[in-house]
C-alpha positions in Angstrom: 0.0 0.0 0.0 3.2 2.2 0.0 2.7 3.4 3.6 6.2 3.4 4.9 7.5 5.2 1.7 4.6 8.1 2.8 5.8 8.1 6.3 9.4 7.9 5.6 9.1 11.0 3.3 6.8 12.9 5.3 9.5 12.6 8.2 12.0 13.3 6.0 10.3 16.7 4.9 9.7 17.2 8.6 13.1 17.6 9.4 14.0 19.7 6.8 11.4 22.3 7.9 13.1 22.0 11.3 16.3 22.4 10.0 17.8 18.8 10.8 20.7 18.1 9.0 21.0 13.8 9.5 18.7 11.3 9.7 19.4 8.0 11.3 17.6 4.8 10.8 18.2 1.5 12.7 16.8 -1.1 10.7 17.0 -5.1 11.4 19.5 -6.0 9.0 17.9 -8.8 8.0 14.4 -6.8 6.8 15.0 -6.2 3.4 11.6 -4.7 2.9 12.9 -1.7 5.6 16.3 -1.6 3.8 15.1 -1.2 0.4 12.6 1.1 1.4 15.3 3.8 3.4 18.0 3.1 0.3 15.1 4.4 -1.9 14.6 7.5 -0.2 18.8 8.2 -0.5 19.6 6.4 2.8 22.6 5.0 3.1 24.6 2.5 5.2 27.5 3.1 7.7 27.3 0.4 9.6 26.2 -3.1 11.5 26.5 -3.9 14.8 26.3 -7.2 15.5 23.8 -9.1 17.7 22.5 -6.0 19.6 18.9 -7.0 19.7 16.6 -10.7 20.3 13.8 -11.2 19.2 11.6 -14.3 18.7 14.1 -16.4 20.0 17.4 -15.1 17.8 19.7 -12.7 18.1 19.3 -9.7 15.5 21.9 -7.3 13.6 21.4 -3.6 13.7 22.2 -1.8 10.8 22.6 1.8 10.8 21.5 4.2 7.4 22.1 7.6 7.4 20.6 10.9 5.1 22.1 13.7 5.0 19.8 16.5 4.4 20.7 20.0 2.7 19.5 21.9 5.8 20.3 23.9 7.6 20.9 26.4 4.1 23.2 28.4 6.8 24.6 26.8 9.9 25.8 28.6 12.8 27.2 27.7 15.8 24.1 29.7 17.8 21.9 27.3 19.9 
């Protein structure tokens, strides 16, 4: 039903109003669906880390994707 994709870019737009410049998203690396879905909308991988989570009786990767948005259009060190 392309659900995730309108969540995923909705949050992505989100952040971008706000200013965010990185998004980080910790998907099961064995959920293809996820990974596909978050390389699609220009995520991309740095990383695994190895047997982090269990569930249903198995211990699951974590796999770390990263977008880097063009905002903030003028960064400052101001908080």
């Amino acid at each position: 039903m392309g659900l995730g994709r309108i969540l995923l870019q909705e949050i992505i737009k989100k952040a971008e109003e706000q200013n965010f410049h990185v998004l980080i998203g910790v998907i099961d690396a064995a959920n293809e669906v996820s990974i596909k879905l978050h390389e699609n909308e220009g995520f991309q991988l740095n990383g695994i880390i190895k047997e982090v989570g269990f569930k249903f009786g198995k211990w699951l990767d974590a796999a770390f994707y990263q977008l880097i948005l063009k905002t903030p259009e003028n960064p400052t060190d101001d908080i």
